[in-house]
C-alpha positions as CSV (number, residue, x, y, z in Angstrom):
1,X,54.6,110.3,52.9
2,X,55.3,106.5,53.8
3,X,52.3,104.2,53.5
4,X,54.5,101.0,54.9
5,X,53.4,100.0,58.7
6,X,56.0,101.3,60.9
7,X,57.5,98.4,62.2
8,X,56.3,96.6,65.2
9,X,57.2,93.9,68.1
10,X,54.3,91.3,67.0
11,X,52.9,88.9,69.5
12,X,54.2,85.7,70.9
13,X,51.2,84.0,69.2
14,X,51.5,85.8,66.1
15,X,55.8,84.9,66.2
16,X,54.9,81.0,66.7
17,X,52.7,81.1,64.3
18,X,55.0,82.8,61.6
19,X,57.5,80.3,62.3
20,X,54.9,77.8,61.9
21,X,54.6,78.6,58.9
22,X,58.2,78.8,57.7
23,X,59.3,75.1,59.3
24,X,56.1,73.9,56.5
25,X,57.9,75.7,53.9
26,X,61.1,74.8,54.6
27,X,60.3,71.2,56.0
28,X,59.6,70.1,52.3
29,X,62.0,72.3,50.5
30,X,59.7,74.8,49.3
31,X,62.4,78.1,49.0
32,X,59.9,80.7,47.0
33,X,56.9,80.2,50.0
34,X,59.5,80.7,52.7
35,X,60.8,84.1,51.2
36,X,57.4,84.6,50.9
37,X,56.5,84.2,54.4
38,X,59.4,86.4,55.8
39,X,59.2,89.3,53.6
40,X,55.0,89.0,54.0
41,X,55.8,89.4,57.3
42,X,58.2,92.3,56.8
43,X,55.7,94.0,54.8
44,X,52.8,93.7,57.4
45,X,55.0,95.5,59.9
46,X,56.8,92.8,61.7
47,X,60.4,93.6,63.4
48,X,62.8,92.4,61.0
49,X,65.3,91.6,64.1
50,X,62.1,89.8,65.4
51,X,61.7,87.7,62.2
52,X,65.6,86.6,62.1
53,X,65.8,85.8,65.7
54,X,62.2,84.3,66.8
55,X,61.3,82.9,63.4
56,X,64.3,82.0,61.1
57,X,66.3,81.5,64.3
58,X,64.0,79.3,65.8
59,X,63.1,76.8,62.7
60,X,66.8,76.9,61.9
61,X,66.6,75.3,65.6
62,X,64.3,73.0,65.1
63,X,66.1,71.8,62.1
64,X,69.3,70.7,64.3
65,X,66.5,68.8,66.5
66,X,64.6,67.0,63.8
67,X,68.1,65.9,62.5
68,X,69.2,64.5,66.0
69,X,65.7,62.9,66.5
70,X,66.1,61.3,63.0
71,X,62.9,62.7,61.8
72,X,64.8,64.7,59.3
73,X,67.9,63.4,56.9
74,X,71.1,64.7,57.2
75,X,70.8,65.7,53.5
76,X,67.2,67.1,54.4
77,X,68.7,69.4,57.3
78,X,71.3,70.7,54.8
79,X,68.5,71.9,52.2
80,X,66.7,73.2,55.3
81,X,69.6,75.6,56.1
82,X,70.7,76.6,52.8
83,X,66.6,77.5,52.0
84,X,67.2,79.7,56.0
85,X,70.5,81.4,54.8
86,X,68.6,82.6,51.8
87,X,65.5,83.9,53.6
88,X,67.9,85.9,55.2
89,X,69.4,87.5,52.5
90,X,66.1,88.1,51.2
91,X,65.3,90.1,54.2
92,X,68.7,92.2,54.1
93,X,67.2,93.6,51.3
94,X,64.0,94.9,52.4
95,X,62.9,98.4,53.4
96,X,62.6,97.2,56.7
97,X,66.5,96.1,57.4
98,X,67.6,99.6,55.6
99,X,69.4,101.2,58.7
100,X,72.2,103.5,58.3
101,X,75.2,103.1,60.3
102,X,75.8,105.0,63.4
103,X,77.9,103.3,65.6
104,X,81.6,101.4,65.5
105,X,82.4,98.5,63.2
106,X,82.4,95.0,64.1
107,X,84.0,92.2,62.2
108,X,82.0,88.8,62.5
109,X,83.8,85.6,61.5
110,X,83.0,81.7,62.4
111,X,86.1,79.7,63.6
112,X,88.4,78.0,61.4
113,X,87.3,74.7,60.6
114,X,83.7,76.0,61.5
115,X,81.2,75.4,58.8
116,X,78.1,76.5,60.5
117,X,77.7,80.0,59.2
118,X,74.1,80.6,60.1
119,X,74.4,81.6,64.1
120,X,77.5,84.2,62.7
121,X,75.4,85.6,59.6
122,X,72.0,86.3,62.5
123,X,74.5,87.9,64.7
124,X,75.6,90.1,61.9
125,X,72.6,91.3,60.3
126,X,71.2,92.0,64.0
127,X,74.4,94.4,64.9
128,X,73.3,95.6,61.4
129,X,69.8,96.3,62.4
130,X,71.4,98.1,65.7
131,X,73.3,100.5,63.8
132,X,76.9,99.2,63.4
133,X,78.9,98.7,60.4
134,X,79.4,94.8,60.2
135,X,82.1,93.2,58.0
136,X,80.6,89.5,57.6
137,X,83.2,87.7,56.9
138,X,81.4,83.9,56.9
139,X,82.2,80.2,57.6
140,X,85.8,78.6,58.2
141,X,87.9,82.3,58.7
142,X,91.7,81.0,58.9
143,X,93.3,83.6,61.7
144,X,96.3,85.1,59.4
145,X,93.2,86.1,57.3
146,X,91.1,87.4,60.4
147,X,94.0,89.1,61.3
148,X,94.6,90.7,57.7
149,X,91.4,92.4,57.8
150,X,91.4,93.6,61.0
151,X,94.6,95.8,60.3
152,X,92.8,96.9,56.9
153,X,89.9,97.8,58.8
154,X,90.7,98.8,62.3
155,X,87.4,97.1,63.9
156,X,86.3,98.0,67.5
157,X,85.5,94.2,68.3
158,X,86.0,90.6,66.8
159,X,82.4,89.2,67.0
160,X,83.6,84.9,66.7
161,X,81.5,82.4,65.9
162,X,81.7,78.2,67.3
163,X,79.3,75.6,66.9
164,X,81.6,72.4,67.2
165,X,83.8,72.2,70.3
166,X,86.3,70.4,68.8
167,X,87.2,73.8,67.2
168,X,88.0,75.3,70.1
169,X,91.6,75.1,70.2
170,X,91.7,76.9,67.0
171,X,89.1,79.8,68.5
172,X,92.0,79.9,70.8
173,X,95.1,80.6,68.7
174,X,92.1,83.4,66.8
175,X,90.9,84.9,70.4
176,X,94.8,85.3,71.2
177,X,95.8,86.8,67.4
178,X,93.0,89.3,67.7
179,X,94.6,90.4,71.5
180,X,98.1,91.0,70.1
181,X,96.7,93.3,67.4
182,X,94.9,94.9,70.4
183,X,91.0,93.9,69.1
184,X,89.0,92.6,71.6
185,X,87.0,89.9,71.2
186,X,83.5,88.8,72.4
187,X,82.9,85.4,72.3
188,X,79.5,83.1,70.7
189,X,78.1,80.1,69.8
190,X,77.5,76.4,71.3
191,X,81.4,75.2,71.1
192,X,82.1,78.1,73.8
193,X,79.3,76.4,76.3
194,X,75.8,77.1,77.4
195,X,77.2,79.4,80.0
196,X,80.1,81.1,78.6
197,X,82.5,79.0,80.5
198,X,84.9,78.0,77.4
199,X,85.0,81.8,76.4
200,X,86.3,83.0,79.6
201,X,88.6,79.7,79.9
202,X,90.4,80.4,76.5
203,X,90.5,84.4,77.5
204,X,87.8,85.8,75.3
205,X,86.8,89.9,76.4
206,X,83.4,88.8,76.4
207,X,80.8,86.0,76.1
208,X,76.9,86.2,75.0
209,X,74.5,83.3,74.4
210,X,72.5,84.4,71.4
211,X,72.3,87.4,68.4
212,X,70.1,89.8,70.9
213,X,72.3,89.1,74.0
214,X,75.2,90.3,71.4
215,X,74.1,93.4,70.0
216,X,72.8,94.1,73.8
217,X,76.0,94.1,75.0
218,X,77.8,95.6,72.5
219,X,75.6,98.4,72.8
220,X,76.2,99.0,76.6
221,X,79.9,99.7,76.3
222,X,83.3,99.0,74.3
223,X,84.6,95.9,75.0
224,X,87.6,96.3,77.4
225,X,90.8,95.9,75.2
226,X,93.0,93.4,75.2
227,X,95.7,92.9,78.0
228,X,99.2,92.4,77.5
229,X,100.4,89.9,74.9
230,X,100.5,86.4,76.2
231,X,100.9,82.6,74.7
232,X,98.1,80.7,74.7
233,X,99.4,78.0,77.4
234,X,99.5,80.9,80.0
235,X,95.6,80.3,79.9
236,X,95.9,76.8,80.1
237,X,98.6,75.5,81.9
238,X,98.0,72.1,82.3
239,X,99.2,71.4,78.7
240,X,102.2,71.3,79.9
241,X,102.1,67.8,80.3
242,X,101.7,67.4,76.6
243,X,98.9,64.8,76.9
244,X,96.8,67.0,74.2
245,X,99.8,67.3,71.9
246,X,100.6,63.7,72.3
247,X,97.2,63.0,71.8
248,X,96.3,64.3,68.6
249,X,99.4,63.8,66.9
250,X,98.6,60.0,67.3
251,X,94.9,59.9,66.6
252,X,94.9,58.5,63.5
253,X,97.0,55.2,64.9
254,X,94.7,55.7,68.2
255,X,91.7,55.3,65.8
256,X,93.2,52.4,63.9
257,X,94.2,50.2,66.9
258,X,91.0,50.8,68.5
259,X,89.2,50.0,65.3
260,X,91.0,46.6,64.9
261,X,90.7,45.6,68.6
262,X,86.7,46.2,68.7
263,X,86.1,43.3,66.7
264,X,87.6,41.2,69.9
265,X,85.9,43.5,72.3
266,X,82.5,43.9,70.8
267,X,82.0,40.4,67.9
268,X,78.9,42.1,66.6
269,X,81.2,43.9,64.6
270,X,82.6,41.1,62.0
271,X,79.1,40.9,60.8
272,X,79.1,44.5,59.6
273,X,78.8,45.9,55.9
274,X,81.2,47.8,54.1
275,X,79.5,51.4,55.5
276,X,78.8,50.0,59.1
277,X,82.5,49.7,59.1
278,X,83.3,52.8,57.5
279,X,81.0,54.6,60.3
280,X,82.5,53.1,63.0
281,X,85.4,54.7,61.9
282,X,84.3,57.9,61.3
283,X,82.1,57.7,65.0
284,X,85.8,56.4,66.6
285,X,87.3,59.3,65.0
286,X,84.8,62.0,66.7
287,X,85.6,60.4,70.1
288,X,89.3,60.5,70.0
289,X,89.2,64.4,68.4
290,X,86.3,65.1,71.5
291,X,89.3,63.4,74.0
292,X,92.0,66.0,72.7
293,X,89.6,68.9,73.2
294,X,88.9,67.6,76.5
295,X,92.4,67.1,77.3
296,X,92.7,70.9,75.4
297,X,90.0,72.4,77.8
298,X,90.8,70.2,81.2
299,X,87.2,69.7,81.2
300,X,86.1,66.0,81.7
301,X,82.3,67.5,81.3
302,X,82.6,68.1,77.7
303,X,83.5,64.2,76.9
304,X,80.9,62.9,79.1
305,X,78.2,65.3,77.2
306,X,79.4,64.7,73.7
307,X,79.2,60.6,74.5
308,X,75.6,61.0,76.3
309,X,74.7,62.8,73.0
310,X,76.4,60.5,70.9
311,X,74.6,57.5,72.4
312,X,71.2,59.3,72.2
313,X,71.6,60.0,68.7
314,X,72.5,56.1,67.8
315,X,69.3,55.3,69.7
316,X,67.3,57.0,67.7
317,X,68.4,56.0,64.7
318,X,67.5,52.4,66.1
319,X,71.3,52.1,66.4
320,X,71.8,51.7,70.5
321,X,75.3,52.3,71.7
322,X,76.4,48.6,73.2
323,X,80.2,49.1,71.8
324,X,80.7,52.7,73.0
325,X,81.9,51.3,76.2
326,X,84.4,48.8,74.8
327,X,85.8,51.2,72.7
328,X,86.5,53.3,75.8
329,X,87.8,50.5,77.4
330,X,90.8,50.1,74.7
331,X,91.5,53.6,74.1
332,X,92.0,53.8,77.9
333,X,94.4,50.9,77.7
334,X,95.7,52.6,75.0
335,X,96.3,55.6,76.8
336,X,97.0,54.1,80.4
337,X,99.8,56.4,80.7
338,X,97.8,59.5,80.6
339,X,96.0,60.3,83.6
340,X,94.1,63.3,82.6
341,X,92.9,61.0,79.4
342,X,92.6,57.9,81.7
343,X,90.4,60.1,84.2
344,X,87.8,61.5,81.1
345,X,87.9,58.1,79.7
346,X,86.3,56.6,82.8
347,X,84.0,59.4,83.6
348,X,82.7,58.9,80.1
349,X,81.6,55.3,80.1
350,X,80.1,55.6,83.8
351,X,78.1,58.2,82.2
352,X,76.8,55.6,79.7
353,X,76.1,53.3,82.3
354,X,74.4,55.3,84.2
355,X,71.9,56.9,81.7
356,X,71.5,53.6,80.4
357,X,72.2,54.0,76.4
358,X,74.1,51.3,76.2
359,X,71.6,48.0,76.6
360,X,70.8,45.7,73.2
361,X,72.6,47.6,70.4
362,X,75.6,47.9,68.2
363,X,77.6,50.9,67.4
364,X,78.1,52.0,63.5
């Protein structure tokens, strides 16, 4: 007879506090205590799809917030997630996430180019938890690879992964890969947007939000398959007027030009160091790859939000974002002969205007 605590759904009070708990562990680095914490948990009875989603989910949460309110360093929120990817493993190998298999199988993979495995790896070990057999296959999945294990396989659904938008025409070329091999494909993580809408734009089966929404789903019904085997410009077809293509080809001279010109447009600049400059760069380099997905998507929304975040980031790093608005204004002259570019361009920097980022600051 079994003397472990059958497991349980614990209470909101007793979840926050639990992940209380974790954030102090993980907050300073301290790997054994969080381990500790989770399997503690574990062992007292708590639902282990509970404890991923509501406790290692939500610090690994509060990690990405801490970073963007500068409270945390980059190099801090990387320790953070490394120390939550482990507490996971450490909880695929308790008692309590021992299920057998009983349903389909289900490949999860994260976009290529996509380095943020954690969202993919909960979504896994939650199908897990549900019954299905889930080939994880992790961070930056190239497609011919995706597509070389699904025909060694034979998986009922392509569970894929996005955190960064600016990898969505690549989810694109996997989504339509997956159809021609006749797997479906449901859809998942912040690139594909808060509703879904970049999932059902780029032709995905399905979209869900979170890990439980997922597994819900999944559980319902089989995914419809795949229709009949298209290109991917039959979803989009205002690339047809080549403004993406032309547009990413060139970034690196877009970058450059706009890089030289801002010391014209925005003087603060010749008084900046040797890494000021170099971020500049790299920041100029974000907003002309968040352009091409624009342009990509036909979604002006997704610039505007990327340089309203952009600019609220800065300002709390005591950086405020005074040059983002020149730097729009020469990529726009730059790019006068695009209208579609021309049109994001402008709806970016009223944006800034408006929400008033840009007052007293400089831009690396």
């Amino acid at each position: 007879m079994s003397t472990r605590t059958p497991h349980l759904l614990p209470h909101a009070a007793d979840v926050e506090r639990l992940a209380d708990h974790l954030w102090e562990a993980v907050s300073v680095g301290d790997e054994r205590t969080a381990t500790a914490r989770v399997l503690d948990a574990l062992d007292e009875g708590f639902d282990a799809e509970s404890v991923l989603l509501d406790v290692i989910g939500a610090v690994q949460r509060k990690v990405g917030e801490e970073w963007a309110a500068n409270r945390i360093t980059i190099a801090q929120e990387h320790a953070a997630t490394a120390i939550n990817e482990r507490t996971v493993a450490a909880l695929t190998l308790h008692p309590a996430a021992r299920v057998t298999p009983t349903r389909g199988r289900i490949t999860v993979a994260c976009v290529d180019g996509e380095w943020h495995a954690l969202p993919a790896r909960l979504v896994a070990e939650v199908l897990k938890l549900r019954g299905w057999q889930v080939d994880y296959l992790g961070a930056q999945v190239p497609a011919p690879h995706l597509i070389s294990h699904l025909h060694q396989t034979r998986a009922d659904a392509v569970a894929l992964s996005g955190s960064i938008a600016t990898r969505l025409p690549t989810a694109h070329a996997a989504i339509t890969a997956c159809q021609a091999v006749g797997v479906p494909v449901l859809a998942g993580g912040a690139a594909f947007g808060p509703d879904g809408r970049y999932a059902e734009l780029l032709g995905a089966e399905a979209w869900a939000p979170d890990a439980r929404a997922a597994a819900d789903l999944l559980a319902r019904a089989p995914l419809p398959r795949p229709r009949a085997a298209h290109q991917q410009i039959d979803d989009l077809p205002h690339l047809a007027d080549q403004e993406y293509t032309l547009v990413t080809r060139n970034s690196a001279t877009l970058v450059r030009t706009v890089f030289t010109g801002l010391e014209d447009a925005f003087p603060a600049m010749r008084d900046y160091g040797a890494l000021q400059r170099e971020r500049t760069a790299e920041d100029l380099a974000h907003i002309v790859e968040f352009l091409a997905v624009t342009l990509y998507l036909g979604d002006e929304e997704l610039f505007v939000q990327f340089l309203t975040w952009t600019a609220q980031v800065l300002v709390a790093r005591g950086v405020p974002a005074q040059s983002l608005p020149p730097a729009l204004g020469l990529l726009a002259d730059e790019l006068k002969d695009f209208p579609r570019a021309a049109r994001a361009l402008a709806a970016g920097a009223a944006a800034l205007t408006t929400t008033h980022h840009t007052a007293n600051g400089t831009f690396a």
